[in-house]
C-alpha positions in Angstrom: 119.0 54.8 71.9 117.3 58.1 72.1 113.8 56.2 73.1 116.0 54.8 75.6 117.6 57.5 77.0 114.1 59.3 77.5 112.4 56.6 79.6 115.2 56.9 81.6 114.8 60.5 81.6 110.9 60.2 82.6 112.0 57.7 85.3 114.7 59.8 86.7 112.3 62.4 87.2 109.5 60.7 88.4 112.6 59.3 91.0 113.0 62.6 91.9 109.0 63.9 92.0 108.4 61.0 94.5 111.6 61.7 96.4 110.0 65.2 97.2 106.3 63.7 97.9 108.2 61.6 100.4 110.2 64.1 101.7 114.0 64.7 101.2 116.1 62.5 103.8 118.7 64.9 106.4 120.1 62.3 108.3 123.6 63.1 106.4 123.7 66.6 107.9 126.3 66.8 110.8 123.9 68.6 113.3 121.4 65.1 113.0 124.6 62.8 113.2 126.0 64.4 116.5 122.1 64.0 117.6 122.3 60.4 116.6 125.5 59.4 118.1 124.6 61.7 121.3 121.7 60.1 121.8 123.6 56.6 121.3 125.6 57.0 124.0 122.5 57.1 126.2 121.0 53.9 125.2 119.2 55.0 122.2 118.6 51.7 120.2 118.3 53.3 116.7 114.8 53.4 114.9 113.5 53.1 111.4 113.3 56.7 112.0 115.2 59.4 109.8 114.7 63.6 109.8 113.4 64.4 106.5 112.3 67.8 104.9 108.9 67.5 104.2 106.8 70.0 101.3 104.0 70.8 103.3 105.0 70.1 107.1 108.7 71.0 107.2 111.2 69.4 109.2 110.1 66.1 110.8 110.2 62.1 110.6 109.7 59.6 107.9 110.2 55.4 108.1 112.1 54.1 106.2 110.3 50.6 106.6 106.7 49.9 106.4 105.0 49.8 109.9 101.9 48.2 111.1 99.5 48.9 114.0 101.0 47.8 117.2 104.5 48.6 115.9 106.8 50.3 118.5 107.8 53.7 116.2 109.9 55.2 118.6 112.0 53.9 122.2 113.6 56.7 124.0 115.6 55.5 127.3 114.9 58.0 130.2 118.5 59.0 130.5 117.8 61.1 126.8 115.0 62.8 128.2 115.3 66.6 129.6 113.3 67.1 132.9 113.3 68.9 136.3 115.7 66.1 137.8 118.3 66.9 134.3 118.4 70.2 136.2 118.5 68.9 139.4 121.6 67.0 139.2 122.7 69.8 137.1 125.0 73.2 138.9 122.0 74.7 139.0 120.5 72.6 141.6 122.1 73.8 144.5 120.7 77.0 143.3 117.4 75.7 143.1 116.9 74.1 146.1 118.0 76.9 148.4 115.8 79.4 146.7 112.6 80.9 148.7 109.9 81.0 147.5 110.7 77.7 145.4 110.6 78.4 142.0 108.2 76.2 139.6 109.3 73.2 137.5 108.4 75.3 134.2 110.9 78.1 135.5 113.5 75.2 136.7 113.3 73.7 132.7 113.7 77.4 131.4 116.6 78.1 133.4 118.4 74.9 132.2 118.2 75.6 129.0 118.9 79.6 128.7 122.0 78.5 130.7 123.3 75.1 128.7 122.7 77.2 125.4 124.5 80.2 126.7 127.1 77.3 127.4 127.6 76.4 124.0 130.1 74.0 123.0 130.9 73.1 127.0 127.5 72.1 127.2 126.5 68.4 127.4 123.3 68.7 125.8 124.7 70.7 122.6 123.7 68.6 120.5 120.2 68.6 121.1 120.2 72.3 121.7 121.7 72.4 117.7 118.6 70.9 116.0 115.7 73.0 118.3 114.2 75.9 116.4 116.0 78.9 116.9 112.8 81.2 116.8 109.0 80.0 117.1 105.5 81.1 115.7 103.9 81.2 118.9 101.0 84.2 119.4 104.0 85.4 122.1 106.6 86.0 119.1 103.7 87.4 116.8 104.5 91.3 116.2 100.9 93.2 117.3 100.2 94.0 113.4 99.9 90.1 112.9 98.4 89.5 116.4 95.4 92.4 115.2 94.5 90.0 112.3 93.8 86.9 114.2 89.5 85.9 114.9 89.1 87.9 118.3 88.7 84.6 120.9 92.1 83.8 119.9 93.5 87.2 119.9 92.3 87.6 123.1 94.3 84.0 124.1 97.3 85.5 122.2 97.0 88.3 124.4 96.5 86.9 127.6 99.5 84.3 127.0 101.7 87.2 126.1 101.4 88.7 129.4 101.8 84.6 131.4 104.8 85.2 130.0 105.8 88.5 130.5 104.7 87.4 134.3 106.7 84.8 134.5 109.7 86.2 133.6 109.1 89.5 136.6 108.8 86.8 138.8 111.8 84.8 137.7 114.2 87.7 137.9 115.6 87.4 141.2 116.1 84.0 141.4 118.3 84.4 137.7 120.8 87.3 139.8 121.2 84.7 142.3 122.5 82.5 139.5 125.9 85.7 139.1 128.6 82.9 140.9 127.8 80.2 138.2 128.4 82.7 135.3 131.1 85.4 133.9 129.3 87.7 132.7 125.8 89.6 134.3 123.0 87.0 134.2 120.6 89.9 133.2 122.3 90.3 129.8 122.0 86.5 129.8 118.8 85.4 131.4 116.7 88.3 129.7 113.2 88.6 128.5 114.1 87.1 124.4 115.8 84.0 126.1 112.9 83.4 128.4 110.6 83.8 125.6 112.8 81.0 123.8 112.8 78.8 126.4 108.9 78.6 127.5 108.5 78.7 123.7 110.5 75.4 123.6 108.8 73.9 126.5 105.6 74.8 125.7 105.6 73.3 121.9 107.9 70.2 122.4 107.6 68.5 126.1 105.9 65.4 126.7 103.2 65.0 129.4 105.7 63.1 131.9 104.3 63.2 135.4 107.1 63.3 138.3 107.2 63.2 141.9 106.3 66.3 144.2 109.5 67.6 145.7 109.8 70.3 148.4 112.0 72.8 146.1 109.5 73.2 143.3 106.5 75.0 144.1 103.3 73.3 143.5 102.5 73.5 140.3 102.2 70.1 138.0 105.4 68.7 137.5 104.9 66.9 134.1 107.4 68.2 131.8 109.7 66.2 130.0 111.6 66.9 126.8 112.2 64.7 124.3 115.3 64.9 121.8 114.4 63.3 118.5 111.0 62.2 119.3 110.2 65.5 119.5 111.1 65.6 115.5 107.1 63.8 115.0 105.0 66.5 113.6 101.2 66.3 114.2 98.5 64.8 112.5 94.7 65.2 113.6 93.8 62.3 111.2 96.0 60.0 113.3 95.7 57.7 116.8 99.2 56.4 118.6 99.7 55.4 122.1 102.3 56.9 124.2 103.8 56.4 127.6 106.9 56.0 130.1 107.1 52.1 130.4 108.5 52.0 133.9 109.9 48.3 133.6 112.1 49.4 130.3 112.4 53.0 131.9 112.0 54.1 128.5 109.3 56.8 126.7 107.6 54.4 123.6 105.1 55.3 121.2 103.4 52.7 119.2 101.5 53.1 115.8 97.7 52.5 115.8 97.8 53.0 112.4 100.1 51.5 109.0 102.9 53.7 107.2 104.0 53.1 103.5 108.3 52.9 103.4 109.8 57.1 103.3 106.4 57.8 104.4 106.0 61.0 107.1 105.1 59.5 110.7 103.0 61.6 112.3 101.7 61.4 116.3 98.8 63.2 117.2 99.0 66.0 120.2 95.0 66.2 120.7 91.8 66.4 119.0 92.8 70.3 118.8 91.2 72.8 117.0 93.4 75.3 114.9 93.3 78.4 116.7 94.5 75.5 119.6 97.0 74.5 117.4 98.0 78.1 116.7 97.9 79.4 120.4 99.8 76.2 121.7 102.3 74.7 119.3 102.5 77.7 116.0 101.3 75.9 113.5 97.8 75.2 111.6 96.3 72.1 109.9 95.2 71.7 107.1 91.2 70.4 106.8 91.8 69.7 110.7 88.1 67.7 111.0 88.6 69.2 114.9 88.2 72.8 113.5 85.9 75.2 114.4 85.0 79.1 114.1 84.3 80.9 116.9 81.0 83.6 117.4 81.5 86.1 119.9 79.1 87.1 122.3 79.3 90.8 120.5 78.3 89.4 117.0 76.0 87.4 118.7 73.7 90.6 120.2 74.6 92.2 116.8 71.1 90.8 114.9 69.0 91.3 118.2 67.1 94.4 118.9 68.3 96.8 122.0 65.0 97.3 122.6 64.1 93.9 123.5 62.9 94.0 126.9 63.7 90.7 127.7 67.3 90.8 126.5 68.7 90.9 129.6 67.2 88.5 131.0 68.2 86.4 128.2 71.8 87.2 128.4 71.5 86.8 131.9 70.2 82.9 131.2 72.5 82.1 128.8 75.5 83.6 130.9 74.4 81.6 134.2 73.7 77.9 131.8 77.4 79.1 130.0 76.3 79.3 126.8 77.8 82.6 125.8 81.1 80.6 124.9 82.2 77.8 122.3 79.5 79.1 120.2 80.9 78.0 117.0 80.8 77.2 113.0 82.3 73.7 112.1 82.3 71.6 108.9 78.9 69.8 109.6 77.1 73.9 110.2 76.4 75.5 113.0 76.9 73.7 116.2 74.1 72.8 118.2 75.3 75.3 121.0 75.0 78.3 118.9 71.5 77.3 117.2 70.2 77.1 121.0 71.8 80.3 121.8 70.2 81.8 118.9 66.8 79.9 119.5 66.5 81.4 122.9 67.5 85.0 122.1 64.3 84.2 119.2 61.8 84.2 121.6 58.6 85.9 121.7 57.5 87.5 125.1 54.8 84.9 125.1 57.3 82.0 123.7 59.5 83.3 126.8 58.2 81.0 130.1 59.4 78.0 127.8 63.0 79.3 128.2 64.4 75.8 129.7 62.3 73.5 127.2 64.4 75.8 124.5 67.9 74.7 126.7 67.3 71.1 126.4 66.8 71.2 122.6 62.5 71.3 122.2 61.2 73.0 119.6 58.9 76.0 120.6 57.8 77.1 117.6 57.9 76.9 113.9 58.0 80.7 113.8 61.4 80.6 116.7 63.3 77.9 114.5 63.0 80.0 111.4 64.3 83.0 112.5 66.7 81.3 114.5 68.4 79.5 111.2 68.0 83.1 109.2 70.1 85.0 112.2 72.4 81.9 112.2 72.7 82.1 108.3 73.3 86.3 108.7 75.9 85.6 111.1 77.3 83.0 108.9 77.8 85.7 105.9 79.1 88.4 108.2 81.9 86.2 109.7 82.7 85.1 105.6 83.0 89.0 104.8 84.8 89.8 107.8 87.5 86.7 106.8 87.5 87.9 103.4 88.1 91.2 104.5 91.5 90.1 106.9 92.6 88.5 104.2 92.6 91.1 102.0 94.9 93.2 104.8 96.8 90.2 104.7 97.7 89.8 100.7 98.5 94.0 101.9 100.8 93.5 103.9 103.0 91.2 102.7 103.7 93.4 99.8 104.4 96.0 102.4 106.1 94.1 105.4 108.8 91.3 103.7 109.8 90.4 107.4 106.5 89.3 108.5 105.9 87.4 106.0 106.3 83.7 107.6 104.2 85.0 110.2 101.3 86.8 108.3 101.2 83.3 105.8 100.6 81.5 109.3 97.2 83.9 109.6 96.5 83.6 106.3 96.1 79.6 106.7 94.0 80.4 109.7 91.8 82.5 108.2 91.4 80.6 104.4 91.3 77.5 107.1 88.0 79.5 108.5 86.9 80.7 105.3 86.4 76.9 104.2 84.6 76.3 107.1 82.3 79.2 107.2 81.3 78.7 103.4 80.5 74.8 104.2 78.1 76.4 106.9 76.4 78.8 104.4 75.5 76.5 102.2 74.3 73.6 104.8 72.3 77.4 106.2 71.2 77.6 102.9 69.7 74.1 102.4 68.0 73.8 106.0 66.3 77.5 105.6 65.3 75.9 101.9 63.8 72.8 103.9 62.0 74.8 106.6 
């Protein structure tokens, strides 16, 4: 009996072991059930689709059948999805229509959903507004002690999209006090600057591409938002392929698997051949051994290994500038690209070498002398960018002893950089078997 009651033991667990490689099934929470039965009443057909906690992507969607390629994973009729016509047909688009200048679709979507959240339980579209994320890991959440650790190019990005924002909302401003009739209390304590951020956040890391008509109360900028309650559950894969569109004869938004899925496994879609810092600036989240990944050289570590005294270096920079090839200089997981190596090559030559300036553009080898020192400034780089990562880290393991309330967001950076840190020491030691060959 005891042998017995052990190999049930071992089977239980294993059970249990596989239930978490799975992931852990939450369609029995209420907030997914309202969803569900919301989303019904709109002419969702259910799927084999359930919300599951996953261990190392979180929150998203797992089959419970097996799929094939060419298997519809998800059908969601157009009367689920959230666009500028939602708000249209909403109060709001009285509002909207009248206002001059028009306000953009982006601004329209925003506006919908700081007001049907501030709504609450009078709002139609609670129970999708229950299951979105009530803060995000956008750059334009990041405090500036997390923002300071990312690679520069992106902290630059994270910068610059901190200020779209900040823009946007200025802008928007008037248009929310017009709003005052449709609400009790002062739209500025409503429609302020961390509901704004909440709302772009949403749009920004969950619509759809969904391309609409031009209409005269909408400025001109692209009209292709759309979001998408439950689909939007799909976490992203770079490993993946699926096909997506709005089928206009079912009038509903499908997504079909290129690819097969075991039963309870994760179903992924894939939002682009993005690389992480992408990933990062765009939707707040990194991937693991993303084959799309790269790590970017500045032009300012670039001049770093050349001498100042160079009196062609301007020149150079000036020729590299005008044939763009100051930017996307990068490390990936097959060494450096081919980009940087040219970049490199042509900052190499000799004022003799220096007339054969566009043979070095198009990939010719000048001399034996130019490649070598070329691959040894490449490999130098290479090592400085691996102490520099190394050295953010470090800060990193810092301060979260220091700063418990960062913590989500400085483990974020932290899978950046160890993200980067793989793909630097890959470089190195392809750097160090080509400078071995030459």
């Amino acid at each position: 009996m005891k042998k017995s009651r052990g190999r049930t033991a071992r089977k239980r667990r294993r059970k249990h072991l596989q239930s978490f490689k799975d992931g852990v099934n939450c369609s029995h929470k209420p907030e997914y059930i309202k969803l569900k039965k919301w989303l019904k009443d709109r002419g969702f057909e259910d799927s084999n689709l359930r919300p599951a906690q996953f261990w190392d992507t979180g929150r998203g969607l797992m089959t419970t059948k097996a799929l094939k390629a060419e298997d519809l994973i998800i059908s969601l009729h157009e009367k689920c999805l959230l666009t500028t016509g939602t708000v249209l047909n909403s109060c709001l688009g009285d509002y909207i229509m009248k206002w001059k200048p028009p306000v953009s679709p982006l601004i329209a979507l925003c506006t919908f959903l700081i007001s049907e959240k501030h709504a609450g339980d009078k709002s139609p579209w609670k129970p999708y507004l229950d299951v979105l994320p009530k803060t995000y890991t956008c750059p334009v959440c990041l405090e500036h002690d997390v923002i300071n650790l990312l690679p520069e190019p992106l902290r630059k990005k994270a910068q610059e999209q901190r200020t779209t924002v900040q823009d946007l909302y200025m802008s928007a401003r008037a248009f929310f006090s017009s709003l005052q009739p449709l609400f009790g209390e002062k739209t500025g304590t409503i429609f302020n600057y961390s509901s704004l951020e909440w709302a772009w956040c949403t749009i920004n890391t969950r619509t759809i591409y969904m391309k609409h008509s031009q209409r005269e109360c909408f400025s001109l900028e692209p009209d292709v938002y759309a979001l998408a309650p439950y689909l939007d559950l799909l976490n992203h894969s770079p490993n993946v392929q699926v096909k997506a569109a709005f089928n206009e004869q079912t009038r509903r938004y499908e997504i079909w698997a290129n690819s097969q899925y075991k039963k309870y496994e994760e179903v992924f879609i894939c939002y682009g051949p993005h690389d992480n810092q992408r990933l990062l600036l765009e939707y707040g989240f990194v991937a693991k051994d993303n084959p799309h990944s790269s790590v970017y050289v500045s032009s300012d570590v670039l001049l770093k290994y050349f001498p100042l005294l160079d009196k062609q270096r301007n020149a150079k920079l000036s020729i590299l500038k005008d044939h763009e090839f100051l930017e996307n200089l990068t490390f990936g997981w097959d060494g450096p690209s081919w980009r940087l190596l040219t970049a490199l090559k042509l900052l190499s030559l000799e004022v003799h070498e220096f007339t054969c300036w566009r043979r070095t553009l198009l990939g010719d080898v000048i001399s034996a002398r130019n490649e070598q020192q070329a691959l040894s400034i490449t490999a130098k780089i290479c090592h400085f960018l691996i102490e520099e990562t190394q050295h953010v880290l470090l800060q990193i393991s810092q301060l979260k002893r220091n700063k418990e309330n960062l913590i989500k967001h400085l483990a974020l950076v932290e899978t950046l950089r160890l993200e980067d840190l793989k793909i630097l020491q890959k470089s190195a030691a392809i750097l160090c078997n080509l400078n071995m060959a030459t």
